[in-house]
N, C-alpha and C positions, 0 to 999 in steps of 0.2 A: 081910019079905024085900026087897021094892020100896025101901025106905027106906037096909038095907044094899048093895044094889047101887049106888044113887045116890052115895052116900059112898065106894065103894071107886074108880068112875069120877073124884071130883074128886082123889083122891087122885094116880089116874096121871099125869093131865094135865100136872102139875109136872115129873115126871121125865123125861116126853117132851121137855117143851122145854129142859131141862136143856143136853143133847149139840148142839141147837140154838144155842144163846146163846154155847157153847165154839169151836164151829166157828168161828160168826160173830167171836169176837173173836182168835181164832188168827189169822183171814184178816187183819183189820183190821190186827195188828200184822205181818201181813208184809208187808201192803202200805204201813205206817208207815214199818218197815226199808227197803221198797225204793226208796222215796220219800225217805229220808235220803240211801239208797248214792249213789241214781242223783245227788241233787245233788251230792256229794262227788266223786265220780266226774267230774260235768260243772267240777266244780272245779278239778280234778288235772287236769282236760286243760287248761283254760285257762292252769294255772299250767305245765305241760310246755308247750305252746305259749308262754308267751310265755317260758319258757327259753330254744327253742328257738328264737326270733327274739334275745333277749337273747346267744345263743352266737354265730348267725351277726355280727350288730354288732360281736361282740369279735371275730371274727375277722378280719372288715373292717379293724378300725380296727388290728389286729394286724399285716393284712397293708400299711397305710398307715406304720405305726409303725417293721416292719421296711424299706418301703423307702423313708421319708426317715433310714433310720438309715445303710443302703447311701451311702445319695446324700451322709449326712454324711462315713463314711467314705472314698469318692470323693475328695470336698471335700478332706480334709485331707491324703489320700495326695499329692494332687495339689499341695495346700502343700510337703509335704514336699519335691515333687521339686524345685519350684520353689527353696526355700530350698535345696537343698544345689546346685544347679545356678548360683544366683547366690555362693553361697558359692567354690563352684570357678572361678568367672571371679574372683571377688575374687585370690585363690591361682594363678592362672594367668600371675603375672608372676614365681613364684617358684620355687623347687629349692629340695629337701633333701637336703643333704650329711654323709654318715657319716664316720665312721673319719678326722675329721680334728681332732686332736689339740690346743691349743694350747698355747703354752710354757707350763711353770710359773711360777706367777708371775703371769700375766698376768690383765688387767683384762675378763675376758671378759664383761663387763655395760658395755663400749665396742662401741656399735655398728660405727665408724670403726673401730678395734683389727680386730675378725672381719671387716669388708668388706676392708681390705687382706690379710688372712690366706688370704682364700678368693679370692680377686684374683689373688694372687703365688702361689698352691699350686697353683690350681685352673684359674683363667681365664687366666691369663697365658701359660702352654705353648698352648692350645688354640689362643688369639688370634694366635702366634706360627708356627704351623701356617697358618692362616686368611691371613696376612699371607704368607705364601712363597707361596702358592695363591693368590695374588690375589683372593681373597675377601673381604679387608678392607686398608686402607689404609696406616692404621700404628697402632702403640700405644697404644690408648686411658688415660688414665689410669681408678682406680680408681673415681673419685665419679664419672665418665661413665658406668658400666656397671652399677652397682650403686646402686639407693636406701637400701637398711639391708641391715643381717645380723643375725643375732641366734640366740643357743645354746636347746636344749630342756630343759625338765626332762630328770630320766633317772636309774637307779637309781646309788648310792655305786659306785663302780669302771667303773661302762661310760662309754662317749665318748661326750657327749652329741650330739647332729645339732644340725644348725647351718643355719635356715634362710635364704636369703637371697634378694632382692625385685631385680630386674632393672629398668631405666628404661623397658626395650624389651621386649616379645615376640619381638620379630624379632633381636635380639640371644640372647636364651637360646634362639629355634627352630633360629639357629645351633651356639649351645655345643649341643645335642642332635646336630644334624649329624653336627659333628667329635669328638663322642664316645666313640665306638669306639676311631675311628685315631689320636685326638691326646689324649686325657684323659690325664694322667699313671698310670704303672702303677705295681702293687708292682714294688719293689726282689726280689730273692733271699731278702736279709734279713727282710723284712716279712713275705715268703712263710715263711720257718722259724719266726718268731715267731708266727705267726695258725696254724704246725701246716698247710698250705696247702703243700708243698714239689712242685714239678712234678717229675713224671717225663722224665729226658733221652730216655730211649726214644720218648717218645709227645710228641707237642710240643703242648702246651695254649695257648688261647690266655692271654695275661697278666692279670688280672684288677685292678681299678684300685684304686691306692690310694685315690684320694675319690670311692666309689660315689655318684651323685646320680640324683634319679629327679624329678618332677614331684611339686609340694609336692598329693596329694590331699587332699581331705575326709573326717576320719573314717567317713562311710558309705561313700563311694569305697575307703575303702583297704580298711577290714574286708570290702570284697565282693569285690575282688580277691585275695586271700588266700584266703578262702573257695571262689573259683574256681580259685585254684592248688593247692589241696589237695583238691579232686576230681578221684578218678581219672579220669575222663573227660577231661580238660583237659590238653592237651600245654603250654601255654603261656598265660599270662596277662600284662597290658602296660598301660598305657595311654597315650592319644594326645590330645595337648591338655584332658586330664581326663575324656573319654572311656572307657572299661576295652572293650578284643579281648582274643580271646582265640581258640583253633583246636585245635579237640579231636583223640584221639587216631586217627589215621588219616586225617585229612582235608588237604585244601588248604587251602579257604577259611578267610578270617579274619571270625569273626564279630564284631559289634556290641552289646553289649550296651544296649537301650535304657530299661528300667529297673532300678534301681539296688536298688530296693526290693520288687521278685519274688524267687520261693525262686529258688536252685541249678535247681531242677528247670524249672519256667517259663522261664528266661532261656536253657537249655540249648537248649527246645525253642522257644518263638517267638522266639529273637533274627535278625537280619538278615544275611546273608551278603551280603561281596563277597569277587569272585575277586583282586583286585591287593593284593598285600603294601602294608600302612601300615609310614611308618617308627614304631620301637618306643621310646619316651620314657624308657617305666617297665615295667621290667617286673620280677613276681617269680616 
C-alpha cells in the first residue's frame, strides 16, 4: 500500500505545476506585448512630435513665402503705376481727335498732310478766338504748334481718330481753355446726318464737330469708362491725365489716385476737393 501511495503522489506533482508554468508564460508574453506597444507607442510620439514641429516650420516658412509674395506683388503694382504714369506724361503733349474726316484721296500716312488738316479744321478757329481775346498774338503757323499728327487703326467704315502731339503744353492747356466757346461745332447738317437733330423748343448746347479729349493711356482710358458706367458716378473727365470724377448727389470732385484699384476702392478712399477743376476729357 505504502509503495502505491508513493507513486500516486509523484504522479500529482506534474499536474500541479502544470497551471503554474501556463500562468507564468501568459504573463511573460504580456509583458513581452506591452514592452513592444509601449516602444511603438514612444515611437509614434516622437514621430507625431516631430510632425508637429515639421508642420509648424512649414507654416513659418508659409507665412515667410506668402509675405515676400505680398511684398512682390506691392513691387510690381507699384511698377505698374509708375509705368503707366511715365507713359501718360510721354502722351501729355498730345489730343485725340474724332469725327474728323479726311478728303478722299488723300495721303493720310503724311504726317504734314493731317498736321495741316487738324491745324486749319481744328486749331485755327480756336487760335482766331484766342487772338480777338488778346490771349494770343497772331497766327501761328502750322509746324509752330504742332510736332506730328498721325491717324489710328479703326474698324472698315468708322473715322479713324487722329492723334496729334503739340510743341507746347501750354499751347494745348490753352486749345482746352477755349474749347467749349471756340471749338468749331456741328453744322445743322452734321447734326441730321449723325441722326443728332436739336430740338427748336429746347435749346441744347451745340456739340462739336472735332470731339478731342486728352490722348490717355490705355489703363487710363479703360478706368475712366468703367467709372462712367457706374451708376454711382454723375460724371467722369480727366485733367492733365489725371481721371475726377463726382458721384451722384455730391459736390465734390474727387481724385482718383490709383488707377489700378476696383471701382469699389477708388469710390471709397479717393480724395475730395471742394473747387471745380477745369474738365479736359471727359466721357
Amino acid at each position: 500500500m505504502a509503495g502505491r501511495k508513493g507513486a500516486s503522489q509523484q504522479q500529482q506533482q506534474p499536474q500541479q505545476q502544470q497551471p503554474l508554468l501556463l500562468d507564468e508564460s501568459i504573463a511573460k508574453l504580456f509583458e513581452d506585448l506591452r514592452e513592444e506597444f509601449s516602444a511603438k507607442f514612444k515611437r509614434l510620439e516622437l514621430l507625431l512630435e516631430s510632425s508637429k514641429q515639421e508642420a509648424a516650420a512649414s507654416r513659418t516658412e508659409v507665412k515667410k513665402l506668402q509675405a515676400a509674395l505680398d511684398e512682390k506683388d506691392k513691387e510690381i503694382h507699384n511698377i505698374k503705376r509708375r509705368a503707366n504714369d511715365q507713359e501718360q506724361y510721354i502722351r501729355s503733349w498730345s489730343i485725340r481727335i474724332l469725327n474728323m474726316d479726311l478728303p478722299p484721296g488723300s495721303d493720310s500716312s503724311d504726317p504734314i498732310f493731317v498736321m495741316k488738316q487738324v491745324f486749319e479744321r481744328l486749331l485755327k478757329p480756336i487760335f482766331e478766338a484766342a487772338i480777338a481775346d488778346g490771349l494770343w498774338q497772331s497766327m501761328p503757323a502750322f509746324s509752330e504748334v504742332l510736332e506730328t499728327a498721325h491717324i489710328l487703326p479703326t474698324k472698315p467704315g468708322q473715322t479713324p481718330p487722329i492723334i496729334a502731339r503739340f510743341y507746347s503744353r501750354n499751347i494745348k492747356a490753352l486749345i482746352f481753355r477755349l474749347k467749349k466757346a471756340h471749338a468749331p461745332k456741328q453744322t445743322a447738317q452734321q447734326d441730321q446726318q449723325a441722326g443728332q437733330t436739336r430740338s427748336k423748343s429746347r435749346q441744347q448746347p451745340a456739340k462739336l464737330a472735332y470731339p478731342f479729349f486728352e490722348d490717355l493711356t490705355t489703363a487710363n482710358f479703360r478706368k475712366m469708362r468703367a467709372l462712367a458706367a457706374d451708376s454711382r458716378v454723375l460724371a467722369c473727365w480727366s485733367v492733365a491725365g489725371q481721371l475726377r470724377f463726382r458721384l451722384n448727389g455730391e459736390e465734390e470732385i474727387r481724385k482718383v489716385d490709383d488707377i489700378f484699384s476696383t471701382i469699389d476702392d477708388i469710390i471709397k478712399k479717393t480724395t475730395r476737393t471742394k473747387q471745380p477743376t477745369a474738365q479736359t476729357s471727359q466721357t
